[in-house]
PyMOL Python script that loads the backbone (N, CA, C, O; Angstrom):
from pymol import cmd

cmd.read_pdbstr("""\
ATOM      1  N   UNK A   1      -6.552  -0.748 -13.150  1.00  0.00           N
ATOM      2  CA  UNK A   1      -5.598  -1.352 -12.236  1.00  0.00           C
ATOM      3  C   UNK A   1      -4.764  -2.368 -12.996  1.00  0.00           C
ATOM      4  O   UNK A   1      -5.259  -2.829 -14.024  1.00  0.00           O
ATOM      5  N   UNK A   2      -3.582  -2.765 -12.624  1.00  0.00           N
ATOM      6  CA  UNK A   2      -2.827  -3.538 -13.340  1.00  0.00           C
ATOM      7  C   UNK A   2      -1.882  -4.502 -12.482  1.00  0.00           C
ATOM      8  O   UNK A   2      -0.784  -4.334 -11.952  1.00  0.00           O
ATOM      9  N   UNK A   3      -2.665  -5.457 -12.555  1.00  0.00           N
ATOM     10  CA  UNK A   3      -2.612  -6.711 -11.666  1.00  0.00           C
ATOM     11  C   UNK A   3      -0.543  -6.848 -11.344  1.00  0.00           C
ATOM     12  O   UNK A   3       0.173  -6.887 -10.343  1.00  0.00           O
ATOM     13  N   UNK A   4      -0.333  -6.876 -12.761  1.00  0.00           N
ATOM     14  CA  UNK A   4       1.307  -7.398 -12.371  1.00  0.00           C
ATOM     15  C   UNK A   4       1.819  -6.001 -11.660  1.00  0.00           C
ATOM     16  O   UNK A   4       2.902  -6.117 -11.086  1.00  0.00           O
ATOM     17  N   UNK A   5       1.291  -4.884 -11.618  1.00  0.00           N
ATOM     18  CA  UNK A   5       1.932  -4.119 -10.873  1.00  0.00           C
ATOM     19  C   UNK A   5       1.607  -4.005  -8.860  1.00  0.00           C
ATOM     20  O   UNK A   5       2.219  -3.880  -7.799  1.00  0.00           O
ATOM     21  N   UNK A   6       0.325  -4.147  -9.375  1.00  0.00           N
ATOM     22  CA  UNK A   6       0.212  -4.774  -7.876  1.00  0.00           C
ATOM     23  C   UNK A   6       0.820  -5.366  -6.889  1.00  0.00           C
ATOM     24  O   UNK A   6       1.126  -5.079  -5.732  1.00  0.00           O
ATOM     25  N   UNK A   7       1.015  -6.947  -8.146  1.00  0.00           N
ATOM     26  CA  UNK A   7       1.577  -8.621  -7.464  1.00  0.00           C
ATOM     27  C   UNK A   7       2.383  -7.848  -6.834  1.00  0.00           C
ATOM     28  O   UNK A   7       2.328  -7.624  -5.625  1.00  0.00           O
ATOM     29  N   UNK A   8       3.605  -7.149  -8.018  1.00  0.00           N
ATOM     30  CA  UNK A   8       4.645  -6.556  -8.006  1.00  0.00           C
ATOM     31  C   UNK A   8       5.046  -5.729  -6.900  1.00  0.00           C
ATOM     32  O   UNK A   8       6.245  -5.736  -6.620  1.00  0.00           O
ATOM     33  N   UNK A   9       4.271  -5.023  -6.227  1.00  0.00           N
ATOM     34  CA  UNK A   9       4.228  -3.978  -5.083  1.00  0.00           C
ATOM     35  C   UNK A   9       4.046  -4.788  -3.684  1.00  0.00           C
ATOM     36  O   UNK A   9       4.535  -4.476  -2.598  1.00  0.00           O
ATOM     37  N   UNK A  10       3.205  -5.926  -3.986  1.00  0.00           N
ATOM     38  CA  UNK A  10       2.595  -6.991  -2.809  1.00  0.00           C
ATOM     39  C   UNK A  10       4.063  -7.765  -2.489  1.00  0.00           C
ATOM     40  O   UNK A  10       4.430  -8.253  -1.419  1.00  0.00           O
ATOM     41  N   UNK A  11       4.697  -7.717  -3.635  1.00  0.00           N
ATOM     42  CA  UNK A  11       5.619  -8.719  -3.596  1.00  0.00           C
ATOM     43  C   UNK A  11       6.869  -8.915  -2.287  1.00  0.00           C
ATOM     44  O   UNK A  11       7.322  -9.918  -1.735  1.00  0.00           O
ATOM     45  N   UNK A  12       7.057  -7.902  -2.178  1.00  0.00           N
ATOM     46  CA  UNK A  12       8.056  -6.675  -0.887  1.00  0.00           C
ATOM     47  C   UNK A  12       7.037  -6.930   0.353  1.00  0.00           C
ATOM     48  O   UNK A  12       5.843  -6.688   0.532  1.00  0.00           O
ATOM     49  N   UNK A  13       8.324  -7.683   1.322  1.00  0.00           N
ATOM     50  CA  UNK A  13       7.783  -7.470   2.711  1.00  0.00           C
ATOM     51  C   UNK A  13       7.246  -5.962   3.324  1.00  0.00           C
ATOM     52  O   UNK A  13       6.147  -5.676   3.801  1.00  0.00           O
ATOM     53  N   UNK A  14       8.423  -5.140   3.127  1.00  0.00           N
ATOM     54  CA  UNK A  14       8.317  -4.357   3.943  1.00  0.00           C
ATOM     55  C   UNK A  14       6.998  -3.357   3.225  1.00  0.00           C
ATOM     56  O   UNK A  14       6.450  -2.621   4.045  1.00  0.00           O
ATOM     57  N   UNK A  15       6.580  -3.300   2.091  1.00  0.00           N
ATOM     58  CA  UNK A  15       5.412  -2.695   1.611  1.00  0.00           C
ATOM     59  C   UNK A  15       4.404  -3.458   2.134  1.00  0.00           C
ATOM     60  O   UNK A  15       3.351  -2.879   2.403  1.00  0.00           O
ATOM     61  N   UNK A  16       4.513  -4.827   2.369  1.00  0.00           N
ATOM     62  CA  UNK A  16       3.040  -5.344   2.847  1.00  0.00           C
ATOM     63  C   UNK A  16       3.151  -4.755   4.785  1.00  0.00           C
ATOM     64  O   UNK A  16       2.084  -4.714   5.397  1.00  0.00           O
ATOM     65  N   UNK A  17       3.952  -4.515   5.243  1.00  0.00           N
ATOM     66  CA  UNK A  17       4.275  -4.022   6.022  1.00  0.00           C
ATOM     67  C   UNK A  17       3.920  -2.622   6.823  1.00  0.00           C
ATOM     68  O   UNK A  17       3.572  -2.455   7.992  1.00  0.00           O
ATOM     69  N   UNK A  18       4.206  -1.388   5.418  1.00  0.00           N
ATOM     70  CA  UNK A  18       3.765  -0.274   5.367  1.00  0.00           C
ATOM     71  C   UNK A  18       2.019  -0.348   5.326  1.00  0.00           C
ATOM     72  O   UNK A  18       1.299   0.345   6.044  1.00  0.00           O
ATOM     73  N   UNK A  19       1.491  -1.437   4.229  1.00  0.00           N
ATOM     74  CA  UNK A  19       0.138  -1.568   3.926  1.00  0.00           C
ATOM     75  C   UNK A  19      -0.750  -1.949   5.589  1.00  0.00           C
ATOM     76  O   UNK A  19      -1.830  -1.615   6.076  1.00  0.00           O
ATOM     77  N   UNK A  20       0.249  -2.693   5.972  1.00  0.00           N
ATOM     78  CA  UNK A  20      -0.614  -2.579   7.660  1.00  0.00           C
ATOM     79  C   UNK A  20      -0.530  -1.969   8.388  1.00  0.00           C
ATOM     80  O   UNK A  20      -1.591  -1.887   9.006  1.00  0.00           O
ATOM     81  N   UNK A  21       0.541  -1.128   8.926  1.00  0.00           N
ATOM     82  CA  UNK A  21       0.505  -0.164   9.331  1.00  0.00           C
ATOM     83  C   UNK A  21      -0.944   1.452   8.811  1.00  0.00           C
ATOM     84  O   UNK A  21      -1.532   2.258   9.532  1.00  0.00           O
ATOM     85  N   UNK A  22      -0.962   1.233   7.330  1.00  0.00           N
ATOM     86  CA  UNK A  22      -1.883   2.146   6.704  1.00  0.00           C
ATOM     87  C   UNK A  22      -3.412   1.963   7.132  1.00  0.00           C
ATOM     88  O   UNK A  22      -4.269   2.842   7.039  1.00  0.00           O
ATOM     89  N   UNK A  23      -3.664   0.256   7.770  1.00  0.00           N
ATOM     90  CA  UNK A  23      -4.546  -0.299   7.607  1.00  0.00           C
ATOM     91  C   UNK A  23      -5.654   0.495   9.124  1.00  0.00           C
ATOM     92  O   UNK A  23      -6.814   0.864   9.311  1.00  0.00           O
ATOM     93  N   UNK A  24      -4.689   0.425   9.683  1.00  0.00           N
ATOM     94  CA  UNK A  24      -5.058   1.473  11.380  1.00  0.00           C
ATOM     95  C   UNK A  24      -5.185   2.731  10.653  1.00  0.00           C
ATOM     96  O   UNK A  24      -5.962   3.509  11.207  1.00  0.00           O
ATOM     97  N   UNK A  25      -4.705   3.122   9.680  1.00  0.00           N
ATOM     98  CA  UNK A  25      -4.774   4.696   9.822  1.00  0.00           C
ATOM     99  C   UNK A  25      -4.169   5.447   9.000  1.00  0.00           C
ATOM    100  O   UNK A  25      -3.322   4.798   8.387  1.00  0.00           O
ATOM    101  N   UNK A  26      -4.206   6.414   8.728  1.00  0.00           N
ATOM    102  CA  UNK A  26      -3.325   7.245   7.895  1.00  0.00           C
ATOM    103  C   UNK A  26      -2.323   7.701   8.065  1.00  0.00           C
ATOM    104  O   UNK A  26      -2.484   8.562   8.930  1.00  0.00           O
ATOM    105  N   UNK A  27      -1.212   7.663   7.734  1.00  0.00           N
ATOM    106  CA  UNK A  27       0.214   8.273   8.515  1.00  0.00           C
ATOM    107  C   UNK A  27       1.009   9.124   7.663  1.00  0.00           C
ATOM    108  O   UNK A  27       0.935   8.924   6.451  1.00  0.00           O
ATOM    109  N   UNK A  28       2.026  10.369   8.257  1.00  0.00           N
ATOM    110  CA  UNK A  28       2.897  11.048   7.572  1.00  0.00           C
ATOM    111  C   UNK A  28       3.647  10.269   7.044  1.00  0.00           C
ATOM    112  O   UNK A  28       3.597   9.120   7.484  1.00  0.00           O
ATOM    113  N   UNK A  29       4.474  10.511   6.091  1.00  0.00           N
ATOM    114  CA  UNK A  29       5.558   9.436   5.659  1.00  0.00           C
ATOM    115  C   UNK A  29       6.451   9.357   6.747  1.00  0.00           C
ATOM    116  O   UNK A  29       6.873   8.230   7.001  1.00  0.00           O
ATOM    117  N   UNK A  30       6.858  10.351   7.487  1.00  0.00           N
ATOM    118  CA  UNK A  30       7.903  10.474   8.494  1.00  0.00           C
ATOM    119  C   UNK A  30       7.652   9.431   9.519  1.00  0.00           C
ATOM    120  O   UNK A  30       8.691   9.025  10.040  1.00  0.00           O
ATOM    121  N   UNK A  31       6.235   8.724  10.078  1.00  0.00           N
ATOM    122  CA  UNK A  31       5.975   8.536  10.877  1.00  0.00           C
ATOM    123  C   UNK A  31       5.842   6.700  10.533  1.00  0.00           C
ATOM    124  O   UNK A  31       5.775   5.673  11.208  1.00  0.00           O
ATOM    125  N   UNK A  32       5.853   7.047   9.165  1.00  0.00           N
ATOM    126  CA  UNK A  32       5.868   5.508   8.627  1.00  0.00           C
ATOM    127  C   UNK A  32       7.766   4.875   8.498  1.00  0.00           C
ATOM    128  O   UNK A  32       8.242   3.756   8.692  1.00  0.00           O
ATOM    129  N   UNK A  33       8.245   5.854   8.199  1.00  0.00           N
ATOM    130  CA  UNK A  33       9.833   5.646   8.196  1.00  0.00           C
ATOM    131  C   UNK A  33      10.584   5.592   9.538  1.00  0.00           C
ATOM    132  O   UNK A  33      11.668   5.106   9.864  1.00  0.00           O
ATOM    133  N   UNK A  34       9.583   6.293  10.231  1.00  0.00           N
ATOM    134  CA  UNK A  34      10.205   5.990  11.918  1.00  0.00           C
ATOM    135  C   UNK A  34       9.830   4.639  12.233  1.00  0.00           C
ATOM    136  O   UNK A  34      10.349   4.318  13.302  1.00  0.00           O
ATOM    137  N   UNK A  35       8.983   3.514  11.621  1.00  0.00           N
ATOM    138  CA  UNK A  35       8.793   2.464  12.544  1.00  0.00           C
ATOM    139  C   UNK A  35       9.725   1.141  11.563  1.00  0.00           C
ATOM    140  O   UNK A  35       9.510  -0.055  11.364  1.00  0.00           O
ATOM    141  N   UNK A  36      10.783   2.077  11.140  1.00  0.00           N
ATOM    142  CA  UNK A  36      11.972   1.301   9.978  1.00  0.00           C
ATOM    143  C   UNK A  36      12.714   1.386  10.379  1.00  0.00           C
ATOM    144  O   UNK A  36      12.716   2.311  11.191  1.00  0.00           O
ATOM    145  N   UNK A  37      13.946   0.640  10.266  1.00  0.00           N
ATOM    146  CA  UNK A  37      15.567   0.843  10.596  1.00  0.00           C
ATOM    147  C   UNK A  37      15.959   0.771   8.962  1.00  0.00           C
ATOM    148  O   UNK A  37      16.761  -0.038   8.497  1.00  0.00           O
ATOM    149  N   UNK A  38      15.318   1.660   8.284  1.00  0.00           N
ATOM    150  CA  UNK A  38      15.505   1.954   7.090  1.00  0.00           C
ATOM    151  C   UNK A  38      15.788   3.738   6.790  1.00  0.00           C
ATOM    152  O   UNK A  38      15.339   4.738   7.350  1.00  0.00           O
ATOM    153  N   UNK A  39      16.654   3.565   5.750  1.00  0.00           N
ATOM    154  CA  UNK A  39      17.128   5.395   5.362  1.00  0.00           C
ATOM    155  C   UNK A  39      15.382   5.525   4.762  1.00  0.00           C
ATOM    156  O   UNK A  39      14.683   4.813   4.041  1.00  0.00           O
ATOM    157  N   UNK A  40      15.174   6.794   5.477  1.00  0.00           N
ATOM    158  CA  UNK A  40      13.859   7.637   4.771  1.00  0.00           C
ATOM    159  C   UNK A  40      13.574   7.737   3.315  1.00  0.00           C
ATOM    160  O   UNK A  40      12.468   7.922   2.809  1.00  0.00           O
ATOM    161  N   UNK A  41      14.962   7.561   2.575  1.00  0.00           N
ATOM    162  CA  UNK A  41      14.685   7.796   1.463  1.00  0.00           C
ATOM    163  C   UNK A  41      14.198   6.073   0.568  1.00  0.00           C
ATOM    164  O   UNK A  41      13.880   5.894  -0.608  1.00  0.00           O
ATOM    165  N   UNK A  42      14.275   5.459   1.263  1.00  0.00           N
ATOM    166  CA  UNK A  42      14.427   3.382   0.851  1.00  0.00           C
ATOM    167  C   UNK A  42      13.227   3.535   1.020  1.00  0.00           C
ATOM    168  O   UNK A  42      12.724   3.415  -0.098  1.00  0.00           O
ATOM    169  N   UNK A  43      12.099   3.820   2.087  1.00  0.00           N
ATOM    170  CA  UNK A  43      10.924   4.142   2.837  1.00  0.00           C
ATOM    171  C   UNK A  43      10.239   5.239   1.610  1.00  0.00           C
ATOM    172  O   UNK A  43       9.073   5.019   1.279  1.00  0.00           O
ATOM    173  N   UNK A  44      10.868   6.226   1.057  1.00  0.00           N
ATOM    174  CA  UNK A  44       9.973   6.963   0.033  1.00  0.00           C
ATOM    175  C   UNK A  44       9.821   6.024  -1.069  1.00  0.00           C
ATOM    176  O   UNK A  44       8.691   5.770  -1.487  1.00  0.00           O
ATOM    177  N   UNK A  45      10.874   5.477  -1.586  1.00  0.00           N
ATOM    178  CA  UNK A  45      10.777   4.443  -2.813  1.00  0.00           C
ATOM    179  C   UNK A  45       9.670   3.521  -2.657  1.00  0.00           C
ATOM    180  O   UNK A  45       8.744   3.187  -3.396  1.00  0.00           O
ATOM    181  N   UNK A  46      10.028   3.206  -1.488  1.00  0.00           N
ATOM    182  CA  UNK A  46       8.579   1.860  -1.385  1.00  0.00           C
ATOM    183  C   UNK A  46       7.475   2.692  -1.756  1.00  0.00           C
ATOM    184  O   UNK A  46       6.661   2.263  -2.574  1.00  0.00           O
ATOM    185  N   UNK A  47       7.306   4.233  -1.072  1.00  0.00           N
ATOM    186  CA  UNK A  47       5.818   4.450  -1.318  1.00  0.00           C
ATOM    187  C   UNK A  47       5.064   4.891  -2.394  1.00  0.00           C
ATOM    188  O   UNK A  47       3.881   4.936  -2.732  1.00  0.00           O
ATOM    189  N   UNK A  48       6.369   5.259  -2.895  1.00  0.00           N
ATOM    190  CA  UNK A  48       6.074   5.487  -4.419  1.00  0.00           C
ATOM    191  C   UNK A  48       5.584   4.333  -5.215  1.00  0.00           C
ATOM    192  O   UNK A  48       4.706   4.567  -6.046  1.00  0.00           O
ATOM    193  N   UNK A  49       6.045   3.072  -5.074  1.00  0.00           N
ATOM    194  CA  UNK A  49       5.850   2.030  -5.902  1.00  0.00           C
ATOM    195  C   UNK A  49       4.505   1.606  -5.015  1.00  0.00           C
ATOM    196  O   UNK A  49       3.752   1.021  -5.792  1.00  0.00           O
ATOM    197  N   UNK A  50       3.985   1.668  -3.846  1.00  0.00           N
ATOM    198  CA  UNK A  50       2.764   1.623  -3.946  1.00  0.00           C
ATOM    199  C   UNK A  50       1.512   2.360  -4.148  1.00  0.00           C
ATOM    200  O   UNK A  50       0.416   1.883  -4.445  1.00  0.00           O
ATOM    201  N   UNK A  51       1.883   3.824  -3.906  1.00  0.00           N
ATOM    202  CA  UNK A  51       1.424   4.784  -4.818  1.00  0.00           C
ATOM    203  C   UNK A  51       0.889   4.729  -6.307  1.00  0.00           C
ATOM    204  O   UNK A  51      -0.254   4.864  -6.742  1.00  0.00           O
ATOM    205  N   UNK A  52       2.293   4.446  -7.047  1.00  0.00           N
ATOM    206  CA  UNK A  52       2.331   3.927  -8.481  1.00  0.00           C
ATOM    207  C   UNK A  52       1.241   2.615  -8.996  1.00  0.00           C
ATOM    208  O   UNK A  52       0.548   2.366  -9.982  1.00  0.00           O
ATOM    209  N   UNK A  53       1.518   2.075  -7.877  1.00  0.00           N
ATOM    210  CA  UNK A  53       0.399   0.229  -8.058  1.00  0.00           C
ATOM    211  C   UNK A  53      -0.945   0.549  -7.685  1.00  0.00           C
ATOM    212  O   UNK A  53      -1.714  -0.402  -7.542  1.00  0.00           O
ATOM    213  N   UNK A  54      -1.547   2.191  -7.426  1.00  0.00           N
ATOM    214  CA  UNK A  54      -2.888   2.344  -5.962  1.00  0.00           C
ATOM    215  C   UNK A  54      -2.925   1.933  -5.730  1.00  0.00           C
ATOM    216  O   UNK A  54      -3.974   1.391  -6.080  1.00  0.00           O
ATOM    217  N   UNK A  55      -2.111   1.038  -4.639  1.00  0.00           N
ATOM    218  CA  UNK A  55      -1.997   0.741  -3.478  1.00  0.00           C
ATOM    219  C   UNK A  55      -2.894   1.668  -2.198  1.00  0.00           C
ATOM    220  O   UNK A  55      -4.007   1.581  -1.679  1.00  0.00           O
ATOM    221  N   UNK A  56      -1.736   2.538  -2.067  1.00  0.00           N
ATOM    222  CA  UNK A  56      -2.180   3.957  -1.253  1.00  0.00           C
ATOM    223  C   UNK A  56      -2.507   5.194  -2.148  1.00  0.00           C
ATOM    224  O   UNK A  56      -2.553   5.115  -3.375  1.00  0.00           O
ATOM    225  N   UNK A  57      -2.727   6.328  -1.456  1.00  0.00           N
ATOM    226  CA  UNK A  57      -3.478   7.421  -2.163  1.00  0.00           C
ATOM    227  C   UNK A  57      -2.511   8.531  -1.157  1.00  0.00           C
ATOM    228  O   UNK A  57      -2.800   8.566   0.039  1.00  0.00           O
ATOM    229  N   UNK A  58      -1.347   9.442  -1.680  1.00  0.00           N
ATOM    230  CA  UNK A  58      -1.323  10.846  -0.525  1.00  0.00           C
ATOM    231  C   UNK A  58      -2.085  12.266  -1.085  1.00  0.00           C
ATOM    232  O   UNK A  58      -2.714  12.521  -2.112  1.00  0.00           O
ATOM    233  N   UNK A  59      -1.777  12.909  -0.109  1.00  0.00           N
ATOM    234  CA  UNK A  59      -1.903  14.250   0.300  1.00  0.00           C
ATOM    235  C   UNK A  59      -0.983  14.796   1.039  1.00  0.00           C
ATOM    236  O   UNK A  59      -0.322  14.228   1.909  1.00  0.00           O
ATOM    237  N   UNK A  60      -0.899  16.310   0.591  1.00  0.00           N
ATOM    238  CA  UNK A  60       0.144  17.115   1.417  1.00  0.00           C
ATOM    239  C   UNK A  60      -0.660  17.778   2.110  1.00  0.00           C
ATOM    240  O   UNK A  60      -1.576  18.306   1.480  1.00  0.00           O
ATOM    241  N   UNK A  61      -0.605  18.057   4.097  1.00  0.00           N
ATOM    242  CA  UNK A  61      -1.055  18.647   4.634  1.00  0.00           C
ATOM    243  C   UNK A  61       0.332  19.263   5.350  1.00  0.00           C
ATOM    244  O   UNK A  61       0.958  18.690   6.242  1.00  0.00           O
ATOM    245  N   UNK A  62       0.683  20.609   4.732  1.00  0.00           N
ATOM    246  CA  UNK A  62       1.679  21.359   5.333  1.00  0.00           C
ATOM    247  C   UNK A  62       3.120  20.623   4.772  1.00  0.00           C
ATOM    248  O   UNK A  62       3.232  20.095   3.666  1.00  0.00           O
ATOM    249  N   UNK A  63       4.178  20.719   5.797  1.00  0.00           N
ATOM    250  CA  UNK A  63       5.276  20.192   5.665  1.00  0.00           C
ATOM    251  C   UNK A  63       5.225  18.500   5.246  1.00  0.00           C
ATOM    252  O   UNK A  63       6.106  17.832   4.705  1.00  0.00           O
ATOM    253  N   UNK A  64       3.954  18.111   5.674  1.00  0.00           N
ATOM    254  CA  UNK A  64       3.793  16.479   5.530  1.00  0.00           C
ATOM    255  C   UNK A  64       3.121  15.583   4.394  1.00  0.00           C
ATOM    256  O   UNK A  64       2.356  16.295   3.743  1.00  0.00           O
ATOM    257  N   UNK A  65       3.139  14.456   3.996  1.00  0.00           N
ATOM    258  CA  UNK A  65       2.728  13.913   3.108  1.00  0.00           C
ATOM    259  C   UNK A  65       1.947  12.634   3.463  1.00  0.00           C
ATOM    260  O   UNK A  65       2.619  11.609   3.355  1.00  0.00           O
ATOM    261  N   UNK A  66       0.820  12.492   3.817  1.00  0.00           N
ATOM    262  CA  UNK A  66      -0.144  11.681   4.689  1.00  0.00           C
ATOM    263  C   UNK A  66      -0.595  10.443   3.464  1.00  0.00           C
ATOM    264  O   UNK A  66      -1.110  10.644   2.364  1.00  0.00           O
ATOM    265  N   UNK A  67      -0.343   9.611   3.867  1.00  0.00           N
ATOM    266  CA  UNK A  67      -0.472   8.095   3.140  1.00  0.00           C
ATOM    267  C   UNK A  67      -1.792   7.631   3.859  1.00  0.00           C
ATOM    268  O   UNK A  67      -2.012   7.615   5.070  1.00  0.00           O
ATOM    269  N   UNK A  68      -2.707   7.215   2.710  1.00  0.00           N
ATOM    270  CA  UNK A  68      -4.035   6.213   3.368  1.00  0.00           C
ATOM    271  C   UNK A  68      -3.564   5.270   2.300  1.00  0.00           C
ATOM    272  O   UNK A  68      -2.783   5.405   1.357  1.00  0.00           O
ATOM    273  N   UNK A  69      -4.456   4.040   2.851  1.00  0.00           N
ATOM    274  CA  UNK A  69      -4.777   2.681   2.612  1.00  0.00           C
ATOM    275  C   UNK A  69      -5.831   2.807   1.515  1.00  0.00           C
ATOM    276  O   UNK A  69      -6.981   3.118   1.822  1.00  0.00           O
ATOM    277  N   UNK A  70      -5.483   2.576   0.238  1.00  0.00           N
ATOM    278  CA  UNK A  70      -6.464   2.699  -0.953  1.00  0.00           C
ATOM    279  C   UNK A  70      -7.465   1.274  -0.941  1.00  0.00           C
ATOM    280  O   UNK A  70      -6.961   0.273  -1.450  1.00  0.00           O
ATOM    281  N   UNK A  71      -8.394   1.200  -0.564  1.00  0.00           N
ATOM    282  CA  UNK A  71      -9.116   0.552  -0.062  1.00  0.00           C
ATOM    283  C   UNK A  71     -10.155  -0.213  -1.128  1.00  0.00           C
ATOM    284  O   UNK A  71     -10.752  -1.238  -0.798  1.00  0.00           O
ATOM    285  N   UNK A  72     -10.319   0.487  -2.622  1.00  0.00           N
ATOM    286  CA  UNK A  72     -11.514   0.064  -3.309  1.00  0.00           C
ATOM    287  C   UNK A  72     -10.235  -0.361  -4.430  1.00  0.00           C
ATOM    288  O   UNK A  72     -10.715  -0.859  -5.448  1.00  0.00           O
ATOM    289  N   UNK A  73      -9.279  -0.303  -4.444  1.00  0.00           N
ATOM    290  CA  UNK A  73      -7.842  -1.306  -5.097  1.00  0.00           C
ATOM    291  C   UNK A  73      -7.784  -2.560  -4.167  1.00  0.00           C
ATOM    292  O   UNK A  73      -7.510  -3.319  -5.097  1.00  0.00           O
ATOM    293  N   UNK A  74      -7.805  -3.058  -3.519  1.00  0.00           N
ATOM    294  CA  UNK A  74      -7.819  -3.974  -2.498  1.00  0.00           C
ATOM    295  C   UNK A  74      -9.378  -4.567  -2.837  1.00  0.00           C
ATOM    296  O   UNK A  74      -9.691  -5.630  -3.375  1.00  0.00           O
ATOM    297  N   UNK A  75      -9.892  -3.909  -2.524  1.00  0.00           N
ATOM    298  CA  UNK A  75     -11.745  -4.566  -3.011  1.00  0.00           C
ATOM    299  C   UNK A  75     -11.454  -5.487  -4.433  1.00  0.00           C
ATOM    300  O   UNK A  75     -11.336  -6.709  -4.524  1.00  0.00           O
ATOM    301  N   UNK A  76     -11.379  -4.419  -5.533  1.00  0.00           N
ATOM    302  CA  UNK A  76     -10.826  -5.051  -6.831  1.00  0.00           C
ATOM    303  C   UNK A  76      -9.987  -6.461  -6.641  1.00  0.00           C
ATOM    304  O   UNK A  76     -10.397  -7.477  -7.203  1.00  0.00           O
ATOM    305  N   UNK A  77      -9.162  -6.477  -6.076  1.00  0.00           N
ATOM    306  CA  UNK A  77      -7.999  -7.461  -6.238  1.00  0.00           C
ATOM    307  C   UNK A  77      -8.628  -8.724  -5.640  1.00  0.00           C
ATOM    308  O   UNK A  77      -8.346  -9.856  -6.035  1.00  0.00           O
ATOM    309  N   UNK A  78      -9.760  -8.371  -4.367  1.00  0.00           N
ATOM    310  CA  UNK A  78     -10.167  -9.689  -3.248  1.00  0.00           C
ATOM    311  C   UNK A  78     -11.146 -10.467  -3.881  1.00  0.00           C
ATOM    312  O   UNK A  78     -11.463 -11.641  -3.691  1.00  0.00           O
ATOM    313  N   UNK A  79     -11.761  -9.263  -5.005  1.00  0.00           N
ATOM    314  CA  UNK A  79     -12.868  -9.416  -6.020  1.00  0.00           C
ATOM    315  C   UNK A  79     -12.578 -10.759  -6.974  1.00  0.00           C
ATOM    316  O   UNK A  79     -13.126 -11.857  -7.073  1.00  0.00           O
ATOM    317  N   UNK A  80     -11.223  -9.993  -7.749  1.00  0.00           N
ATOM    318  CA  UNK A  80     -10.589 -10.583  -8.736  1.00  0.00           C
ATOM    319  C   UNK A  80     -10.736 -12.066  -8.033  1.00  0.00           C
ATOM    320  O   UNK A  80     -11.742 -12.767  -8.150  1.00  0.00           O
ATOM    321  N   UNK A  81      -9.323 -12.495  -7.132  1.00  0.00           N
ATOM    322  CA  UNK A  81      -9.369 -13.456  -6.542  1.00  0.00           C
ATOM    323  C   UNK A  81     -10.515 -14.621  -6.354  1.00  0.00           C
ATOM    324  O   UNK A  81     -10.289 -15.816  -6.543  1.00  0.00           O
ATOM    325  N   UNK A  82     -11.785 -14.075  -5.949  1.00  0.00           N
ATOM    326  CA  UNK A  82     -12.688 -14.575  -5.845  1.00  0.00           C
ATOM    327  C   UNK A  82     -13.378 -15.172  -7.061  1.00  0.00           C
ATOM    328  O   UNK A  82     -13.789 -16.330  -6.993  1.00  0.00           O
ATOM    329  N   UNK A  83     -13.530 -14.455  -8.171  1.00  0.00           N
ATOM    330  CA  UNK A  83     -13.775 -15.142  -9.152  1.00  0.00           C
ATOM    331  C   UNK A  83     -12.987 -16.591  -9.880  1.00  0.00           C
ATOM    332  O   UNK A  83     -13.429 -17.495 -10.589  1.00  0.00           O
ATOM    333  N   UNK A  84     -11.859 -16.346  -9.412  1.00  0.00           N
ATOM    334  CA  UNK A  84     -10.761 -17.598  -9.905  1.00  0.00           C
ATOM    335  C   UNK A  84     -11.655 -18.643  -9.179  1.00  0.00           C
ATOM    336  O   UNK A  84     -12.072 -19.593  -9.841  1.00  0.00           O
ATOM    337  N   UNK A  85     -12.042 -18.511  -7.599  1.00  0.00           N
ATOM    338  CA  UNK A  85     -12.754 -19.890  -7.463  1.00  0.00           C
ATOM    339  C   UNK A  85     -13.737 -20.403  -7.829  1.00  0.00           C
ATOM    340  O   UNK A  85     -14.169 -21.506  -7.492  1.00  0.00           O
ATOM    341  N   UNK A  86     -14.218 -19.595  -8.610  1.00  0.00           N
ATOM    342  CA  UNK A  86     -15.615 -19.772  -8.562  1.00  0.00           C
ATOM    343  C   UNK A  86     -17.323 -19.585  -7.864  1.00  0.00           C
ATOM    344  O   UNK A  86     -18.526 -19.838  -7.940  1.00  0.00           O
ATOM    345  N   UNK A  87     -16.241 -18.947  -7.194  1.00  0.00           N
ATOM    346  CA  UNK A  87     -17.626 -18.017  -6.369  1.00  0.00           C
ATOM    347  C   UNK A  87     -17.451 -18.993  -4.806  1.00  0.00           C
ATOM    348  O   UNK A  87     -18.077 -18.556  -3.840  1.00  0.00           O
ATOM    349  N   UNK A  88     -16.754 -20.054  -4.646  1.00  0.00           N
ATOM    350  CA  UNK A  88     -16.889 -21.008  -3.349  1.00  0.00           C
ATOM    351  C   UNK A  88     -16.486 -20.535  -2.418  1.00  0.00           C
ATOM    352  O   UNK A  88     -15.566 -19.718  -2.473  1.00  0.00           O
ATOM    353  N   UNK A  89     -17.029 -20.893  -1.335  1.00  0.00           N
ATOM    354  CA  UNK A  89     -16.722 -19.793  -0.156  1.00  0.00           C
ATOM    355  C   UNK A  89     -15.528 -20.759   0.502  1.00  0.00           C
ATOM    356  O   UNK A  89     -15.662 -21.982   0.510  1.00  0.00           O
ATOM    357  N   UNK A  90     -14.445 -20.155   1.008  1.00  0.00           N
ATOM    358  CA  UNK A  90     -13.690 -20.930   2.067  1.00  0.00           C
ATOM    359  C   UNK A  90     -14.157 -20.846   3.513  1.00  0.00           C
ATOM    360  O   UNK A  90     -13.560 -21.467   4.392  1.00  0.00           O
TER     361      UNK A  90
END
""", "prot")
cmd.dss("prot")
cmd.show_as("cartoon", "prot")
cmd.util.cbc("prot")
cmd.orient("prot")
């Protein structure tokens, strides 16, 4: 994993955005670009760059391209984090 690409992906509202939406569930891309007043194709870029960061993970089922929430990249990162404090709990 590669932290500055991450930050980098985290960095974008609307990807932390997509990332909650993912967080309920898995979605077509179509279905993730419908809850945008964004061109479909602005909406593929993002997912690529969180794709690119594993962020998310797809699959093609048929005509569609189903986005989950990469979940053990997120573990890593909360992980990471945690060590900076020192183990102290907030």
């Amino acid at each position: 994993m590669s932290l500055k690409k991450t930050f980098q992906a985290l960095s974008d509202p609307t990807r932390r955005e997509i990332l909650s939406l993912l967080r309920e569930r898995p979605l077509a891309a179509g279905d993730i670009a419908a809850r945008f007043d964004l061109k479909a194709a602005t909406i593929s870029h993002h997912l690529g760059i969180l794709r690119s960061a594993g962020l998310v993970s797809d699959e093609r089922s048929g005509k569609n391209v189903i986005y989950e929430l990469n979940l053990s990249v997120m573990e890593e990162i909360i992980n990471w984090i945690k060590t900076l404090s020192g183990g102290i709990d907030t």
